[in-house]
Structures are given as C-alpha cells and as structure tokens.
N, CA, C and O of each residue as an XYZ file, in Angstrom:
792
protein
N     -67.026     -0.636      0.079
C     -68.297     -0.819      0.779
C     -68.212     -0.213      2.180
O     -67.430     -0.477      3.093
N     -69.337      0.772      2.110
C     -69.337      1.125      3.901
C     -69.899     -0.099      5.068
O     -70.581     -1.059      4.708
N     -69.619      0.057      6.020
C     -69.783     -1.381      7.218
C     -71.289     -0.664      7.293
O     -71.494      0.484      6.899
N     -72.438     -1.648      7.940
C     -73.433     -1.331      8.136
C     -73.447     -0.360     10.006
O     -74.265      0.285     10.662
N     -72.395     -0.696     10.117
C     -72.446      0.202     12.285
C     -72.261      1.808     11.537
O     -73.012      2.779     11.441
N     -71.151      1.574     11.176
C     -71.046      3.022     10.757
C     -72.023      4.090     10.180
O     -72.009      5.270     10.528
N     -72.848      3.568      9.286
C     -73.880      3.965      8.555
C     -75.141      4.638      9.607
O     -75.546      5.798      9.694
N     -75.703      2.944     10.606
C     -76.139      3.405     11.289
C     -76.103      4.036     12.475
O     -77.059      4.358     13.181
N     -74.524      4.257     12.730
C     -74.100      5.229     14.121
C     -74.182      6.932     13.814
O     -74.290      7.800     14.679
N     -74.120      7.090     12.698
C     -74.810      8.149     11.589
C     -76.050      8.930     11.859
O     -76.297     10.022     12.369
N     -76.786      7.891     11.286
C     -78.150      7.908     11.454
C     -78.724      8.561     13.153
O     -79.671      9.311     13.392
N     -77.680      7.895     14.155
C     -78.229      7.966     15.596
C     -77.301      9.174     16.438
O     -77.579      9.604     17.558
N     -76.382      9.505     15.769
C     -75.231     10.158     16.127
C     -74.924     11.708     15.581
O     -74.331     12.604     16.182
N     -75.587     11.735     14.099
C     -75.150     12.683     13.477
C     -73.307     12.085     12.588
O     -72.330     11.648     13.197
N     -73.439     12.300     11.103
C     -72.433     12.393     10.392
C     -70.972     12.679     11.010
O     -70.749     13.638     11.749
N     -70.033     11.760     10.631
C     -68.848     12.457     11.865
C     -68.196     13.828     10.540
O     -68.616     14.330      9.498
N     -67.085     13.927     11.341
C     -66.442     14.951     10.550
C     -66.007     14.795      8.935
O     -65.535     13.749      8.489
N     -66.198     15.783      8.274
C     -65.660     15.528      6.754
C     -64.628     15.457      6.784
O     -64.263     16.326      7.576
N     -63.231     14.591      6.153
C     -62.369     14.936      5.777
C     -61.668     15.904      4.565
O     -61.975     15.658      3.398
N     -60.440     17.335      4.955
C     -60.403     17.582      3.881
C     -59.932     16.972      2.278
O     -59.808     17.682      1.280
N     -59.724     15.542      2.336
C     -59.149     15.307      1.102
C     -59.747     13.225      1.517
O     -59.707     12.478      2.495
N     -60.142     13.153      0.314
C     -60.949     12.062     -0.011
C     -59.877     11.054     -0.882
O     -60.131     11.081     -2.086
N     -58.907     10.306     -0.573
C     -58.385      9.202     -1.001
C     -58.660      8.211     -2.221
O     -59.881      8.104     -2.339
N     -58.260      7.756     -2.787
C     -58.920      6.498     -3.785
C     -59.316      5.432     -3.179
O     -59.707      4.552     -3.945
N     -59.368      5.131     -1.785
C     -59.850      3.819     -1.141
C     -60.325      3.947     -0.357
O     -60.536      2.900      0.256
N     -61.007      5.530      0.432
C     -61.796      5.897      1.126
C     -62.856      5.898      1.359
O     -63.307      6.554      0.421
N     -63.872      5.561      2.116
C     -65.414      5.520      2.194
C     -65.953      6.204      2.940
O     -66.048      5.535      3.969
N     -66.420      7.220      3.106
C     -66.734      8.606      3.920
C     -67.742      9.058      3.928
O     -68.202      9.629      2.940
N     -68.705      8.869      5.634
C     -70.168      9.180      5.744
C     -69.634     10.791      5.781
O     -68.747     11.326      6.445
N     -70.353     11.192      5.009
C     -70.650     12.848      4.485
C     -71.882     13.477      5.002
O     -71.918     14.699      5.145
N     -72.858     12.755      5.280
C     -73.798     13.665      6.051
C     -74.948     12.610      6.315
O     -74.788     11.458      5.913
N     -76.142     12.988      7.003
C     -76.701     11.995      7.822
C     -77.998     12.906      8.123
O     -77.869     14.122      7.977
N     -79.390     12.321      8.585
C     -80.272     13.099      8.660
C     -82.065     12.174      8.798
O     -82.584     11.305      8.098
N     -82.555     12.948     10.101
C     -83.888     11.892     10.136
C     -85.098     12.748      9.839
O     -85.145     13.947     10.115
N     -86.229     11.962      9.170
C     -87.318     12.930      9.427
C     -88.364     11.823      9.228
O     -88.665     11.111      8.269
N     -88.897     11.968     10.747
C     -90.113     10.907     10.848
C     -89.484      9.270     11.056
O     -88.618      8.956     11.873
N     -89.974      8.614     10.367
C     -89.535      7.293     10.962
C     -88.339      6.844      9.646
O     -87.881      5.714      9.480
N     -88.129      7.658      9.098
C     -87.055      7.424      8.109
C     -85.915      8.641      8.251
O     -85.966      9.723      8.836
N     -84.646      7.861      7.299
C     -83.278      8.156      7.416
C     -82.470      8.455      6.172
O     -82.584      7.676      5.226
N     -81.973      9.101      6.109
C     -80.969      9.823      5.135
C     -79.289      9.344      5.044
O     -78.815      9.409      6.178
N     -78.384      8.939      4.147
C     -77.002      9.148      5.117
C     -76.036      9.348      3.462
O     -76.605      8.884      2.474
N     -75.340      9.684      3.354
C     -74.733     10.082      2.044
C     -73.806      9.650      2.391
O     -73.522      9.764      3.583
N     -72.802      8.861      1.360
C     -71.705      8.343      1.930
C     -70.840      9.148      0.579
O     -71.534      9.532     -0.362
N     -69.785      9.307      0.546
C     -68.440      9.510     -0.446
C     -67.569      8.655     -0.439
O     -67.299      7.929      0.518
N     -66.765      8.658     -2.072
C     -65.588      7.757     -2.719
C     -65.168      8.591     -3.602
O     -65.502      9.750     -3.849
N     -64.212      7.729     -4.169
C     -63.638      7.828     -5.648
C     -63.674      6.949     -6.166
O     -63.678      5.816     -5.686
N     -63.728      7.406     -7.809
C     -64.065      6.374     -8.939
C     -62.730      6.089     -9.355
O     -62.313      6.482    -10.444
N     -62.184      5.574     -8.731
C     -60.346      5.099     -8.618
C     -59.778      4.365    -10.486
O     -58.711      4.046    -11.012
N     -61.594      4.410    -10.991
C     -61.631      3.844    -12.543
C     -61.390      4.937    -13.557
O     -60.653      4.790    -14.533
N     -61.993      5.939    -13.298
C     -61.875      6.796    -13.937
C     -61.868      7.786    -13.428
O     -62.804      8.051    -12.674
N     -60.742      8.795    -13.645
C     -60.206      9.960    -12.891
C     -60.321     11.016    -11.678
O     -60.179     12.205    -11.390
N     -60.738      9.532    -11.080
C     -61.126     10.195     -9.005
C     -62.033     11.332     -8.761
O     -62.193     12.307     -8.027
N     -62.604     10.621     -9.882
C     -64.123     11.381     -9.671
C     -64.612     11.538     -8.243
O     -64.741     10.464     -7.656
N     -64.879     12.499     -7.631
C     -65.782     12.327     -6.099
C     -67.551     11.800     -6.461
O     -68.434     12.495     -6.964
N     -67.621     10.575     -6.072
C     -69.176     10.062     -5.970
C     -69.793     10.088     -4.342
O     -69.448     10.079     -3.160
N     -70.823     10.121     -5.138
C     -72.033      9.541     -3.825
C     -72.918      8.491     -3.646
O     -73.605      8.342     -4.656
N     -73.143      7.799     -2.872
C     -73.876      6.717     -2.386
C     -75.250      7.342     -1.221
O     -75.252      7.744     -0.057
N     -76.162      7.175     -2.135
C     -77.177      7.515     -0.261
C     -77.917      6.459     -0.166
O     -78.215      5.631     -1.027
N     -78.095      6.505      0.522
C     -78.570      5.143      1.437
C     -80.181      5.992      2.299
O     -80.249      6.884      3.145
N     -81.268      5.186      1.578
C     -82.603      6.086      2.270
C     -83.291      4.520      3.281
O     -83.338      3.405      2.762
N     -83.580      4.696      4.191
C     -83.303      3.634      5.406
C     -85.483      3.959      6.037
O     -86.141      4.988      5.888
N     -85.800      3.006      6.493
C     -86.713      3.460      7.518
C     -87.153      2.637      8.917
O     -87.623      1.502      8.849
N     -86.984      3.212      9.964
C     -86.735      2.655     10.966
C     -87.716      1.572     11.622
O     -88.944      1.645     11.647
N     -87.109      0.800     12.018
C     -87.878     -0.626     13.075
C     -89.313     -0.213     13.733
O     -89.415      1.001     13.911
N     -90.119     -0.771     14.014
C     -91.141     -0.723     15.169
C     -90.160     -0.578     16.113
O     -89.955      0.556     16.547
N     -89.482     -1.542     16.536
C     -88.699     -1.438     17.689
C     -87.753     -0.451     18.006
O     -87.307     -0.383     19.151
N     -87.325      0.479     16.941
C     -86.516      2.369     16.813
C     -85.387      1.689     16.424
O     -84.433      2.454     16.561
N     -84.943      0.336     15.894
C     -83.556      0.401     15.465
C     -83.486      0.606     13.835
O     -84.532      0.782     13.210
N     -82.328      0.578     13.234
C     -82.512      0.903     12.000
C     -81.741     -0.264     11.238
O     -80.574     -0.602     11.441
N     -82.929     -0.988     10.018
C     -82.237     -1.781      9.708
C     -80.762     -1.939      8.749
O     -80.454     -0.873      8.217
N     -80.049     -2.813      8.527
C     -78.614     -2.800      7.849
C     -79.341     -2.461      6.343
O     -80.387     -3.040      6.051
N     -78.848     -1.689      5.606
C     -79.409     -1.300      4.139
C     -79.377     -2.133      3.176
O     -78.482     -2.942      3.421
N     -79.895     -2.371      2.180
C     -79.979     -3.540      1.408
C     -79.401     -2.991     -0.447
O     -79.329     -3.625     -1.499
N     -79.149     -1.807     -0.148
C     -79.227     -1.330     -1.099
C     -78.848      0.506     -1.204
O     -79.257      1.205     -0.277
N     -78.062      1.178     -2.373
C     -77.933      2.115     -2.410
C     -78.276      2.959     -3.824
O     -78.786      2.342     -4.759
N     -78.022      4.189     -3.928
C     -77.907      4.794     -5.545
C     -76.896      5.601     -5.247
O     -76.458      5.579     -4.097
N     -76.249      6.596     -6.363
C     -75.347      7.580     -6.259
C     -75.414      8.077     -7.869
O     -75.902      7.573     -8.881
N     -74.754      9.189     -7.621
C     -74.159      9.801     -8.594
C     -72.981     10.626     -8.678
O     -71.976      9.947     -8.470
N     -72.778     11.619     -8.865
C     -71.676     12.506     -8.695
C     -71.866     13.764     -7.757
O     -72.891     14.442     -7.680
N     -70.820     13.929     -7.136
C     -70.511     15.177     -5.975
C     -69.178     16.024     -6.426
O     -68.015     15.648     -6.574
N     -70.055     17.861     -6.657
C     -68.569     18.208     -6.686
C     -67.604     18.614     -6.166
O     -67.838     19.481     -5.324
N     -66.306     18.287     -6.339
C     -64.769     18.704     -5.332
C     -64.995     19.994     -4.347
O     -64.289     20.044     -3.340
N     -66.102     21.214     -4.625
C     -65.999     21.486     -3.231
C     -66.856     21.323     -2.335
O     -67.073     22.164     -1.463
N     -67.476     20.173     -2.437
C     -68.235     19.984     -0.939
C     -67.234     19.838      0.202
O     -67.693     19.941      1.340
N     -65.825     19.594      0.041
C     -65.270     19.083      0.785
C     -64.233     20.136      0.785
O     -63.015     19.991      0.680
N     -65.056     21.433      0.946
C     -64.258     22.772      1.473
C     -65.051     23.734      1.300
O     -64.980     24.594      0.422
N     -66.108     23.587      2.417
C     -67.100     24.498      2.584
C     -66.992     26.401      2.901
O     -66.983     26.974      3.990
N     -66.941     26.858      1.834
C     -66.790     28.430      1.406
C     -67.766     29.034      2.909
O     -68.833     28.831      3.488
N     -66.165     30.128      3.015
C     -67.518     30.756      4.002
C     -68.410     32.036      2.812
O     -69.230     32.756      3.382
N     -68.260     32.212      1.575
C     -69.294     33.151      0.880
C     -70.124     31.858     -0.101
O     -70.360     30.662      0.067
N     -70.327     32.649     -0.937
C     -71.444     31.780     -2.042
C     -70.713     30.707     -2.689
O     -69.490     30.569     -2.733
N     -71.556     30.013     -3.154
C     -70.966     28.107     -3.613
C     -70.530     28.677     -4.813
O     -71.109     29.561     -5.445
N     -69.381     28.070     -5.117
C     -69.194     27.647     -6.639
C     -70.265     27.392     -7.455
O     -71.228     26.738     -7.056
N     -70.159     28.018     -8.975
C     -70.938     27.174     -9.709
C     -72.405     27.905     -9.695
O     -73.117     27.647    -10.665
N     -72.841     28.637     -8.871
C     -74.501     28.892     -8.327
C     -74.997     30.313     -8.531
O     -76.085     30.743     -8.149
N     -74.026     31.008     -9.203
C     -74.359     32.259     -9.152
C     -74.686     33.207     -8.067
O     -75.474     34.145     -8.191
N     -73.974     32.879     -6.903
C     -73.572     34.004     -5.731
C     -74.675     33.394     -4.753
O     -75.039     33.984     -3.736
N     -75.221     32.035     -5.197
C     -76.197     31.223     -3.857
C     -74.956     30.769     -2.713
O     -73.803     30.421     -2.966
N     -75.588     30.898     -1.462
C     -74.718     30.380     -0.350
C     -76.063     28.611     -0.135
O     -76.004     28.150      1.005
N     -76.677     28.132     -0.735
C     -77.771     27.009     -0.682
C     -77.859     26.523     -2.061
O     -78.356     27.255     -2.916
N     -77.320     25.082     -2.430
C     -77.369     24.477     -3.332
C     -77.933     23.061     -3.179
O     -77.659     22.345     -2.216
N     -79.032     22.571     -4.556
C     -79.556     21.523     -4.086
C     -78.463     20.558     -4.829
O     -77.859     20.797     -5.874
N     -78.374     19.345     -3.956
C     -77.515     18.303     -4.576
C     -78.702     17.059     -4.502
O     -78.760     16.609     -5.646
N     -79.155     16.713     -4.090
C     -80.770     15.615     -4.101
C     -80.889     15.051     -5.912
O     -81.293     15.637     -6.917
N     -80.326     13.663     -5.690
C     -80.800     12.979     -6.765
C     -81.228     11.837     -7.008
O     -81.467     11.377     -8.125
N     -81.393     11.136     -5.640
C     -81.916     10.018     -5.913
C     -83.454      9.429     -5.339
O     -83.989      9.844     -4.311
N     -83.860      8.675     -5.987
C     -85.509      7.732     -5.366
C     -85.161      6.514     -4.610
O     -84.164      5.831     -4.847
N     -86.135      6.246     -3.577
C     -85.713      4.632     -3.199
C     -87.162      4.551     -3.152
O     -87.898      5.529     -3.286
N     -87.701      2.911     -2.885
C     -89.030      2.532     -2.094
C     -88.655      1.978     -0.867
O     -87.948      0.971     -0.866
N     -88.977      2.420      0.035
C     -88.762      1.801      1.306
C     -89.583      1.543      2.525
O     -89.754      2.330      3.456
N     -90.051      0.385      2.406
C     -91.264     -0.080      3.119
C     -92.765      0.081      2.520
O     -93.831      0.068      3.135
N     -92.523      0.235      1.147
C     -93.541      0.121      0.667
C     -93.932      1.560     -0.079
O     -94.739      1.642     -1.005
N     -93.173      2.722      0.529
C     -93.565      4.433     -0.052
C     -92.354      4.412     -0.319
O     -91.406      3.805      0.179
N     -92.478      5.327     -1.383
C     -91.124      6.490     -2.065
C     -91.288      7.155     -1.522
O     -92.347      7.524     -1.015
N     -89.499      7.830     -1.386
C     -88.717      8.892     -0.743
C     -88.055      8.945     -1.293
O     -87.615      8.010     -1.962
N     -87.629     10.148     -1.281
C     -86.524     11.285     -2.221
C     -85.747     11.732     -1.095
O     -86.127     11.749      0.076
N     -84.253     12.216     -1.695
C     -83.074     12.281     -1.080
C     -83.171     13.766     -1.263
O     -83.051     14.320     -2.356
N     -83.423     14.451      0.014
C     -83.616     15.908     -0.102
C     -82.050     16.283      0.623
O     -82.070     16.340      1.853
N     -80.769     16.528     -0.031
C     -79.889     17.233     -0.048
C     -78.956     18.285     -0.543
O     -78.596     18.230     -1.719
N     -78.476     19.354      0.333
C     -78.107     20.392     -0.173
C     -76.964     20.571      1.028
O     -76.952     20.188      2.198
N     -75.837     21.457      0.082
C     -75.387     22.314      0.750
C     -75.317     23.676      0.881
O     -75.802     24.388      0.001
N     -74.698     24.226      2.007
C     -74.677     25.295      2.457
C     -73.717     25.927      2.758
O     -73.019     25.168      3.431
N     -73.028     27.312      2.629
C     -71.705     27.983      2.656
C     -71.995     28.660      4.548
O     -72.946     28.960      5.269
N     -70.927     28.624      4.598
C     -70.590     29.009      6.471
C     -71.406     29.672      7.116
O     -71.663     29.524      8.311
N     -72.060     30.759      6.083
C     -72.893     31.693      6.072
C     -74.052     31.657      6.595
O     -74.551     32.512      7.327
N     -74.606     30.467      6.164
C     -76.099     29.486      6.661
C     -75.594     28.866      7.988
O     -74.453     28.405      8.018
N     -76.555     28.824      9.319
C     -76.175     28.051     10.159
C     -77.855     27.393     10.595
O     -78.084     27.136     11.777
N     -78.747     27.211      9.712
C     -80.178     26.450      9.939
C     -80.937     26.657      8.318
O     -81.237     27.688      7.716
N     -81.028     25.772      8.089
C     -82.057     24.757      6.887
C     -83.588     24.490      7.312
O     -83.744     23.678      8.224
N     -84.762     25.098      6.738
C     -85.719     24.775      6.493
C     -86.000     24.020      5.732
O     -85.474     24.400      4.686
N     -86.665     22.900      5.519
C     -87.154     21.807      4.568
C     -88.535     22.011      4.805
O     -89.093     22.014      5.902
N     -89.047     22.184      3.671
C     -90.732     21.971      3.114
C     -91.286     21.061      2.216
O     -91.377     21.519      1.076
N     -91.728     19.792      2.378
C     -91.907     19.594      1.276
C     -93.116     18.087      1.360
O     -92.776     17.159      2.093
N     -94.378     17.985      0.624
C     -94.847     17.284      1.045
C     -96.083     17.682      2.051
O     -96.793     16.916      2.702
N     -96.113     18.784      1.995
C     -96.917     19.675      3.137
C     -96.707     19.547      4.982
O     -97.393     19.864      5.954
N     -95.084     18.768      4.721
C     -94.419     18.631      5.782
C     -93.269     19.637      6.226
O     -92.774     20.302      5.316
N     -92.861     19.800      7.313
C     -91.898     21.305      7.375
C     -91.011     20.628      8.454
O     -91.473     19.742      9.173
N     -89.373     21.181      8.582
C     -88.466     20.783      9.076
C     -87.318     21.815      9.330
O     -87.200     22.805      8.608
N     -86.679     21.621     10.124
C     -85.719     23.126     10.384
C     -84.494     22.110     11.088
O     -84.633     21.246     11.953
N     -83.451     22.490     10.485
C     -82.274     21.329     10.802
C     -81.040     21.994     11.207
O     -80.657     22.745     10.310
N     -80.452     21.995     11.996
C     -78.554     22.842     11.895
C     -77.869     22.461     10.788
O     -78.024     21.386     10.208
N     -77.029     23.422     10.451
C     -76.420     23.024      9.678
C     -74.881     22.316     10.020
O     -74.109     23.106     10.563
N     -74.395     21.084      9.802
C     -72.874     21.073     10.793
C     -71.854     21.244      9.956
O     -71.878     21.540      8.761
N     -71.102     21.072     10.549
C     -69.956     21.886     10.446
C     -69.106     21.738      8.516
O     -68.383     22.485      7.857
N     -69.858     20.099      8.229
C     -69.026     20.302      6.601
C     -70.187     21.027      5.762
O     -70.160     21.169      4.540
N     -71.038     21.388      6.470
C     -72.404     22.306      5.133
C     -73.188     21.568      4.579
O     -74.054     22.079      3.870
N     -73.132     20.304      4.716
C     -73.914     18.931      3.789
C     -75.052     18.519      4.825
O     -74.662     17.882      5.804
N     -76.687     18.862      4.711
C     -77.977     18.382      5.280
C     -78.614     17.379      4.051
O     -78.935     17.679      2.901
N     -78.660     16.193      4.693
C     -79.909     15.134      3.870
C     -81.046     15.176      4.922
O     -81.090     15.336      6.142
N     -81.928     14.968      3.954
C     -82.908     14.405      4.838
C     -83.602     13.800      3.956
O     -83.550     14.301      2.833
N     -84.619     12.338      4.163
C     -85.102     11.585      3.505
C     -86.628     12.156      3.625
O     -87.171     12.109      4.730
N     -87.377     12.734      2.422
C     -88.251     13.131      2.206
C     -89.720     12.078      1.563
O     -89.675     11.278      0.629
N     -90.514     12.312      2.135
C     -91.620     11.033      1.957
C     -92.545     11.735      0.479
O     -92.692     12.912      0.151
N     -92.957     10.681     -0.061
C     -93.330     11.429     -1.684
C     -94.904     10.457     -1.390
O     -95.227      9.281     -1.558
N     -95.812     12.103     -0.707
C     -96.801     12.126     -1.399
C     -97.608     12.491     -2.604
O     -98.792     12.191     -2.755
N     -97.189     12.873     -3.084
C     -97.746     13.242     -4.280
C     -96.021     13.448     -5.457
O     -94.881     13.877     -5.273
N     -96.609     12.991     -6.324
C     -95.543     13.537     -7.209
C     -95.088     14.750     -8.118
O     -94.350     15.122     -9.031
N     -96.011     15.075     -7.256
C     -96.139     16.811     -8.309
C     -95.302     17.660     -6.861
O     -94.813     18.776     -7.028
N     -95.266     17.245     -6.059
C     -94.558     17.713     -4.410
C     -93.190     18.092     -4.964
O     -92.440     17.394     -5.646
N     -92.979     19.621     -4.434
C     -91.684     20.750     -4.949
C     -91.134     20.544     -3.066
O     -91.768     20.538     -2.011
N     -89.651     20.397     -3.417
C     -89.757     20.412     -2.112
C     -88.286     22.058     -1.975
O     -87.316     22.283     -2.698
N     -88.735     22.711     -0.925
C     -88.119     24.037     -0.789
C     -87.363     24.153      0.083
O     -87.780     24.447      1.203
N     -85.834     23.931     -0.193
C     -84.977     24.389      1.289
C     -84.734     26.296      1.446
O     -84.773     27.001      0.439
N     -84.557     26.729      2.482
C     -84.500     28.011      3.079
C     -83.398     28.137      4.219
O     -83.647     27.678      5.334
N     -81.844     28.925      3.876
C     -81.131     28.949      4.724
C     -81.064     29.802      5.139
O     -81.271     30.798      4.445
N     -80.716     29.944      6.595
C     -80.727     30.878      7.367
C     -79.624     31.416      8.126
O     -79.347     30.524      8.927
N     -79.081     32.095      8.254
C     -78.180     33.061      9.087
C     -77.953     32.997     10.846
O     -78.865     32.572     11.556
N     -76.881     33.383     11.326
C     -77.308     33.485     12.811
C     -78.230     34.479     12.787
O     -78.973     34.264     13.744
N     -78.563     35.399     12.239
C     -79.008     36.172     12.768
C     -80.800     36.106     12.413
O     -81.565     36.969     12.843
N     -81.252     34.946     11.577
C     -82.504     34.785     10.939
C     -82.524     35.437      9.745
O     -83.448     35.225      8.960
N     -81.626     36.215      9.482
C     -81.899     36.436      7.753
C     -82.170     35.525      6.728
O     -81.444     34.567      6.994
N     -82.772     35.279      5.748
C     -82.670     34.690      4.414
C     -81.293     34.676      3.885
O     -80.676     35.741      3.885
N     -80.727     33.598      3.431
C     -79.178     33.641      2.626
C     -79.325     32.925      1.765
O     -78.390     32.971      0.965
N     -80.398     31.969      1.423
C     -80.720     31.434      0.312
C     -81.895     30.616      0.259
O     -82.359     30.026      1.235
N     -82.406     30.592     -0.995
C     -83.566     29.627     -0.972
C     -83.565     28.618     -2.389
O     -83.361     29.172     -3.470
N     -83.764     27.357     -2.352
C     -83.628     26.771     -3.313
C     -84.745     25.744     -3.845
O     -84.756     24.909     -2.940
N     -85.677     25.335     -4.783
C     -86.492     24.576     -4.832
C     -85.902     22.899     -6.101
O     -85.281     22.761     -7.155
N     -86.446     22.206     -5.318
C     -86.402     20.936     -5.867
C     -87.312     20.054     -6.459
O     -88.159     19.631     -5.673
N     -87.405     19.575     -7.821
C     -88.297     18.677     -8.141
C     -87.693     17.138     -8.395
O     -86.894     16.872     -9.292
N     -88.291     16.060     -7.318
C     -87.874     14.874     -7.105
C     -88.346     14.358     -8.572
O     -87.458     13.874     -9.274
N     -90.006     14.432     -9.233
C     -90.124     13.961    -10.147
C     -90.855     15.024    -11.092
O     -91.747     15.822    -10.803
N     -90.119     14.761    -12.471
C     -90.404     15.613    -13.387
C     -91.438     15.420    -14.145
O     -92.040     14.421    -13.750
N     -91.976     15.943    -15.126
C     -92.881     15.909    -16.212
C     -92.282     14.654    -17.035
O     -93.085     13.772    -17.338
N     -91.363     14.555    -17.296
C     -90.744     13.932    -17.841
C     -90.552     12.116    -17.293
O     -90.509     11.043    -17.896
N     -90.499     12.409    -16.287
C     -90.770     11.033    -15.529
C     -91.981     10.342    -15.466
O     -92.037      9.112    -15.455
N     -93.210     11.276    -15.412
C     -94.504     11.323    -15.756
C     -94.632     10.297    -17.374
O     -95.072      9.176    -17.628
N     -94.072     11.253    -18.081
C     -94.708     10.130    -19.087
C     -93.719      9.148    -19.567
O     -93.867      8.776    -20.731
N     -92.671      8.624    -18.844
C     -92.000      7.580    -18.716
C     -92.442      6.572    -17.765
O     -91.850      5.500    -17.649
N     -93.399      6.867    -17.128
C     -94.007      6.205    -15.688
C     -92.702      5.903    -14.555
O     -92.688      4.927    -13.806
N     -91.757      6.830    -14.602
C     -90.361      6.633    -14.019
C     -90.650      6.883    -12.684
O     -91.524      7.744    -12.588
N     -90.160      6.365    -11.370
C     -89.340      4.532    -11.294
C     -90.620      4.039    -11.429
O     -90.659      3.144    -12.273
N     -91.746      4.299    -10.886
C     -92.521      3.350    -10.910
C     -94.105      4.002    -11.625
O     -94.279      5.218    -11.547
N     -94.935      3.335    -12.137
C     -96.216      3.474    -12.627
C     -97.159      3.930    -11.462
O     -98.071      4.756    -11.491
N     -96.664      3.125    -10.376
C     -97.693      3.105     -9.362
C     -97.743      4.850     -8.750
O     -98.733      5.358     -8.224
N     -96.637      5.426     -8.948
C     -96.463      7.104     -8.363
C     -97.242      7.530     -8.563
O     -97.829      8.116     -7.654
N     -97.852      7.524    -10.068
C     -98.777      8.512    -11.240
C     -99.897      8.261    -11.801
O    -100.507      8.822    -12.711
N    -100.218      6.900    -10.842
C    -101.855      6.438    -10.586
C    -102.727      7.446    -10.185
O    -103.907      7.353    -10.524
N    -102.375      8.331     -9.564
C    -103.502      9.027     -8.470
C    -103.629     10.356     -9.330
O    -104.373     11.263     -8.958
C-alpha cells in the first residue's frame, strides 16, 4: 500500500524520480499529473504472486474547495511493461518505430463525473505532450522517466482523446489516439448506464 503524503506530495510536487529496477516489495509513484480541479498519480509494484509482473495502480483524485487533495479511497490497475522503467532515447518497444505510446486504462467516478486515466509514454526524443480531449487542450513536459498522466474529464463518451509529442525543436515525433469507452462498452452499459443516457 502506498502512504496517502506521498501520493499527495505527487500530486503538488510532481512524481519523484523512477527507479531503475522495481523490487518485489516496492511501491513506486511513477508519474503524477493535474488538469483542472482533478489529479492523476500512477503508482508501480510487483505481483511478488506471480512472476514479478510490473503492475499499476492509478489513483484519479479531485481536489478540495479548500485546494487540498483528499486521501484516496480507492484505486484500479493493470499491467505495465518492463520498459517503462528504461526510457529509450529512439522509438518504444513494441510500437512500431512510435517514440508516444498510450498506456491509459482505467475509469473512476469522482465527485460525481467520470474520468479517464489519460497516460502515455514517451522516448527521450519527446520533451512536451499535448493532450486533447473532451474539447479540452493541455501541453505538459515531459520528465525525466517519459511517463505523463493526466486525469481526463468524460464528457461525452464518444470523446477520442489525442496525445501529440513534441521535440525540442517543435517537430511532431508522435501522435497517438485513445478511446476511454468503446462501442463495446456501449452496449454493455459499462461502468455505468448513466454515461450512455445522453
């Protein structure tokens, strides 16, 4: 279990450093990220159960009237793969010569709206992330382990959300699009019925 300070010193601080090698009893904020009155923070482990799998935990948060952020009540995760945690300075593993990969897989409700876990990484190459999504727009650094969350607000469920990495120099180095909810979720009424009212 991550401590709740840590999580939210994250949130207010920026993600500390990645470590290169992730332990079986380790708990490791991996990246961190705000947009609007809500919060992002990805944490890492191992599945010490079955063959040290690297997982993820994100934690989608939204902040106080008063600007503090409350202790989380709750998380999701799934799986992260072994090289996030050796960020290539050329194209990602796995992506077919992309230096921008989406990793974003989870939903929360928080405070009443869904948000989606808009994360990706990025190879050395990228040093700024555009986020679109929602008919909302965002431009983020990238730090130093390549891993940007940001907690994305779900108006509509048909909402594609588009990251765009960028270069020092403003070039394009990759572009990647994301769908939080599918067709498929649609006629499952997945997580909730209430999404696919409108």
């Amino acid at each position: 279990m991550l401590e709740p300070d840590r999580l939210l010193a994250a949130l207010e601080d920026g993600a500390p450093a990645l470590p290169p090698v992730i332990s079986p009893h380790d708990v490791v904020v991996a990246a961190a990220g705000t947009w609007g009155r809500y919060g992002s923070v990805v944490v890492l482990s191992r599945d010490w159960e079955e063959d040290n799998a690297l997982l993820d935990d994100v934690y989608l948060l939204e902040r106080l009237p008063d600007g503090r952020w409350p202790a989380p009540n709750g998380s999701s995760g799934s799986g992260m793969p072994e090289w996030v945690l050796d960020r290539p300075d050329g194209p990602l593993p796995d992506t077919r010569g992309s230096h921008l990969v989406n990793l974003g897989a989870q939903l929360a409700a928080v405070g009443g709206r869904w948000l989606a876990e808009l994360t990706v990484m990025a190879s050395r190459a990228v040093t700024t992330v555009e986020v679109r999504y929602g008919g909302a727009e965002i431009t983020v650094p990238v730090p130093p382990s390549g891993l940007v969350t940001l907690p994305g607000l779900i108006r509509s469920p048909d909402d594609v959300a588009e990251f765009r990495g960028f270069d020092e120099a403003g070039n394009v180095r990759g572009v990647e699009r994301y769908f939080p909810l599918t067709e498929h979720d649609r006629r499952m009424g997945w997580p909730d019925e209430s999404l696919w009212a409108s």
